[in-house]
N, C-alpha and C positions, 0 to 999 in steps of 0.2 A: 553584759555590755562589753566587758574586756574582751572576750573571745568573736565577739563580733565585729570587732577595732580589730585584732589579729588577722580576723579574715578579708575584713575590707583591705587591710593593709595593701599585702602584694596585689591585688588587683590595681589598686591606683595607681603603685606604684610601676606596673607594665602601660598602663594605661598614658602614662606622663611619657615612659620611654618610646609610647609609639609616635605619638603627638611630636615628641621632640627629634625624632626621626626624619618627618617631612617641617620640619621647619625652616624656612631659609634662611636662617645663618646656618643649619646643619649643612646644605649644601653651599655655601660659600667655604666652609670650613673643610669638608669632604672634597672637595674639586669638583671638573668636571667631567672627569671618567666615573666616577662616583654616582652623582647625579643620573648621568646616561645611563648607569646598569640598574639604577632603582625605575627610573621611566618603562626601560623595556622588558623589566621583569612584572611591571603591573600593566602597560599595554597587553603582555603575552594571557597574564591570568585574565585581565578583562575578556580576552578573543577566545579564550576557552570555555568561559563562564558563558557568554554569548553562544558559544557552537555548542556548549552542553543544554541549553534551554533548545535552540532550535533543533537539536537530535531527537525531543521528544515525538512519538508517534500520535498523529491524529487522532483523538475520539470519534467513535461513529457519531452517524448523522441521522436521524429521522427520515427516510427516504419519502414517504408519503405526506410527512409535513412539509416539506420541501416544495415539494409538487402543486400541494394546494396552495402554500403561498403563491408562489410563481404563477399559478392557476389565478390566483385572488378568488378562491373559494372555501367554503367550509366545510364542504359536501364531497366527499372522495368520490362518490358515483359519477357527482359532475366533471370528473376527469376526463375525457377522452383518451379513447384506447392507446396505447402507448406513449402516453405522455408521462408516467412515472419511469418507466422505463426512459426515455430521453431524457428527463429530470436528474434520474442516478448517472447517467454517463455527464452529462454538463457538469454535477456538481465535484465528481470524483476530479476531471480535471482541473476546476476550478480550484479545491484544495489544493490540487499541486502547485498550481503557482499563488495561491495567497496564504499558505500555511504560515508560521512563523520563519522567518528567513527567504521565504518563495521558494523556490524550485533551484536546488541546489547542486543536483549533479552536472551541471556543468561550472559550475564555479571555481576560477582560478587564483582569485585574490580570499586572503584571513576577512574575517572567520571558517565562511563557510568551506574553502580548501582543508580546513581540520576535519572538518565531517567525513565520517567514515560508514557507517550503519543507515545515517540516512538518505543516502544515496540510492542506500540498494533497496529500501524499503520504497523509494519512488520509482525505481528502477519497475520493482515488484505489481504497482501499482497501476504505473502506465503500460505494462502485457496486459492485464485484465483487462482497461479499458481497452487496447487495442481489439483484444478478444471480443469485447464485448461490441462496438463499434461494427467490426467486421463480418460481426453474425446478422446486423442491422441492415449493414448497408447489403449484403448477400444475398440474404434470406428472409428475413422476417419485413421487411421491407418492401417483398416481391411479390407478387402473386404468382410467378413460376420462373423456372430457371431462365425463358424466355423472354422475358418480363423488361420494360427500360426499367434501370434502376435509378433510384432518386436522387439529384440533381446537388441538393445539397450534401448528401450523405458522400457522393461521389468527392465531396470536395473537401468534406470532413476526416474521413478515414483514413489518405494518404498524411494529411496534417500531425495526424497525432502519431503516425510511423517516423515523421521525422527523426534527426539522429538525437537523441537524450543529452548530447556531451558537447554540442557546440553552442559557443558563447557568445556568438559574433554573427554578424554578416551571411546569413539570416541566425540569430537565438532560435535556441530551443522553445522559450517564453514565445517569442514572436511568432511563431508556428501553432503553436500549441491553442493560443489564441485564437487565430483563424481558424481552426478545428472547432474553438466552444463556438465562436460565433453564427458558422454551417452549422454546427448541431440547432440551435437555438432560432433559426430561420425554419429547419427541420420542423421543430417544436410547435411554432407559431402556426405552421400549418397545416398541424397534427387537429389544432386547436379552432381550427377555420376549415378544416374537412378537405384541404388541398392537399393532404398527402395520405401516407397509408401504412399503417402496422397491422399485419396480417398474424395475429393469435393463435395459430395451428401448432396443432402436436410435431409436424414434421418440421417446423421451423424450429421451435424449439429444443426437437432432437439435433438439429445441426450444430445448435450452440452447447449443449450438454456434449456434443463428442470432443469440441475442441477443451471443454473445461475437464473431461476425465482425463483426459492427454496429458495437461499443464499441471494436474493434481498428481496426477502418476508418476509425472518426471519428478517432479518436488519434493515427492516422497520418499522418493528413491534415491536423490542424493543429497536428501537429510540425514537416511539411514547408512551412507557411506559414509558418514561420520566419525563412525565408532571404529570404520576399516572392517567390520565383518561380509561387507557386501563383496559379493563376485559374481560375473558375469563368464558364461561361453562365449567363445571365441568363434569367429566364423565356422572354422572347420571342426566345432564341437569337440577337440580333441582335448582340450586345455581348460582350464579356468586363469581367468584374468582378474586380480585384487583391483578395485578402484577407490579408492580410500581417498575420500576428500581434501586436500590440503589441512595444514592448518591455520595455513592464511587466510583461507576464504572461507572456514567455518563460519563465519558472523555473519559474510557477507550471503550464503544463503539462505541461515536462519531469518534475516529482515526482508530477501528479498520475497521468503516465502511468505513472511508474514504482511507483506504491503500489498502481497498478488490477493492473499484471502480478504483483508481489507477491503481493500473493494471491490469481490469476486460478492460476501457476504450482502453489499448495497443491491450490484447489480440483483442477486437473486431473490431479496427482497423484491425493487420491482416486477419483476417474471412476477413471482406468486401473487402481485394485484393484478397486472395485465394480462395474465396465464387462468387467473381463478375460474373461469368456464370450463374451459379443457382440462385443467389438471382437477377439477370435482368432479367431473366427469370418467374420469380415468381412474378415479381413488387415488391420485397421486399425490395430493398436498404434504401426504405424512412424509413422505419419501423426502420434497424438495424443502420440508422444514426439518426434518433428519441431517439434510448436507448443511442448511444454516447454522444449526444447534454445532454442528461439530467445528464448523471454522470456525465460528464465537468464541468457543471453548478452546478452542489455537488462538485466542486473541489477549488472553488472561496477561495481567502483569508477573515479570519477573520481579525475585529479588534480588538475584545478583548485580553486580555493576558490570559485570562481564559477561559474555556465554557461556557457559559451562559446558564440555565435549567429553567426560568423561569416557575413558572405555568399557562397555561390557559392562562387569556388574562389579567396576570400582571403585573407588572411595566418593568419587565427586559423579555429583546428578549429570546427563547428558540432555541438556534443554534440546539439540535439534532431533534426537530420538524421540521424543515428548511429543514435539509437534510433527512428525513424522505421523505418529499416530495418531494422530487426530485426522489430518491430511487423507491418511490411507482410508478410516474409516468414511469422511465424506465423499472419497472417489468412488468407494464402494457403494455407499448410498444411492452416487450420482449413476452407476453402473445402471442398478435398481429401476430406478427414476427413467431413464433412456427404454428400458424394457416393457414397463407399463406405457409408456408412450410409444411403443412399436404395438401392443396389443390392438385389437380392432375394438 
């Protein structure tokens, strides 16, 4: 019992000191410069504490229960063709502006001006759906290059190009909107037979070249990280070091990991709206190969930091990690684009 009185002890007794801390005679007693620098020192920890919950990154989403809600069915077959596929573009942007905090890269006023990681991981997010959008509204959307393209999609795809970074007169939010809303008109009449997603292998290769490109690039200057990467020079004479900052190391490990994010939804979709042609093809292994690997780039850290270690020194290199992963599903997708050139 004594040694447990011992231990209680100094706890209460910090516990009294805290309490008596915010008490008001402590601040009639302390002034009022005093008072102001305890406000703004827990205004500031509150705004951090705030921007530390909204820096967390989204959990995936179910892309086909999605659909069937939306659908009001329980039956995936009852889907109509390209409506998962429309479904994962709506919902991806949807996350961006209803996440915790909303859509933050253009935010000028605390908390969200603290955020630093999650900017670029929206950043990351909204290229993919662009990417993915614009292979819709192109291609897969067409029945040939000829072709009028669709009405709303036309109205949708500039929407979500807008600039990321403006706050005002017109928002980023405000735009971004008008894009789900074209999509979801789109949708409706996916759903009513007045529009058309066209499931070909050649559609599908148009959207697989733009995604080995953004995987390639990603890869590539994740592995400039470490500073071992070098590039020729036009005139082949020279090598050129292009060695990532170290400022922006964080900023492109999130953005790469917001782009696979929902690069991983979208190609979810493909592989229900795609399932004819890619079983046909023997393809499925290939385009569940690239899911498996950006998954696996999606893994939690433990650090509280990035870690960019060099080479093979003391501390792990997180954006080398996911470099390779990246590289492996470009290669996959390389793969993938070749059994869908086969006849």
């Amino acid at each position: 019992m004594s040694a447990q009185k011992k231990s209680s002890g100094p706890a209460k007794s910090v516990m009294a000191d805290i309490l008596r801390l915010f008490h008001p005679e402590t601040f009639r007693e302390r002034g009022m410069l005093w008072s102001l620098g305890v406000f703004v020192v827990l205004t500031v920890a509150l705004l951090l504490a705030i921007a530390e919950y909204w820096g967390n990154e989204e959990p995936p989403f179910d892309v086909l229960a999605v659909a069937m809600e939306d659908a009001k069915t329980e039956n995936p077959k009852e889907l109509p063709l390209g409506y998962a596929y429309a479904t994962s573009l709506i919902k991806i942007a949807d996350t961006l502006l209803h996440k915790p905090g909303g859509f933050l890269a253009n935010d000028m006023f605390p908390p969200g001006v603290f955020e630093d990681n999650m900017p670029m991981w929206e950043y990351g997010v909204l290229t993919s759906l662009r990417d993915g959008t614009s292979a819709l509204r192109n291609h897969i959307a067409r029945a040939q290059s000829q072709s009028k393209e669709d009405g709303d999609l036309a109205k949708a795809e500039p929407m979500f190009y807008f600039d990321h970074k403006s706050w005002q007169l017109p928002s980023s939010e405000s735009e971004y909107s008008k894009g789900i809303e074209a999509m979801e008109r789109y949708r409706e009449r996916l759903a009513s037979h007045d529009s058309q997603f066209y499931a070909r292998a050649d559609n599908l290769r148009q959207y697989l070249e733009i995604l080995e490109k953004r995987l390639g690039s990603l890869s590539n200057r994740l592995s400039a990280s470490a500073g071992d990467s070098r590039q020729m020079s036009q005139d082949e004479s020279r090598m050129v070091v292009s060695k990532t900052s170290w400022w922006n190391i964080d900023d492109i490990f999130f953005e790469a990991r917001g782009y696979c994010w929902a690069t991983i939804h979208i190609l979810k979709a493909i592989e229900f709206d795609f399932r004819d042609i890619l079983g046909n093809k023997t393809a499925l292994v290939s385009l569940r190969s690239i899911i498996h690997e950006l998954e696996d780039g999606q893994a939690d850290y433990l650090s509280p930091v990035i870690l960019n270690g060099g080479g093979f020194g003391l501390f792990a290199n997180y954006s080398l990690t996911l470099a390779n992963y990246i590289a492996r599903a470009n290669a996959a997708t390389l793969d993938l684009r070749n059994l869908l050139q086969q006849g």
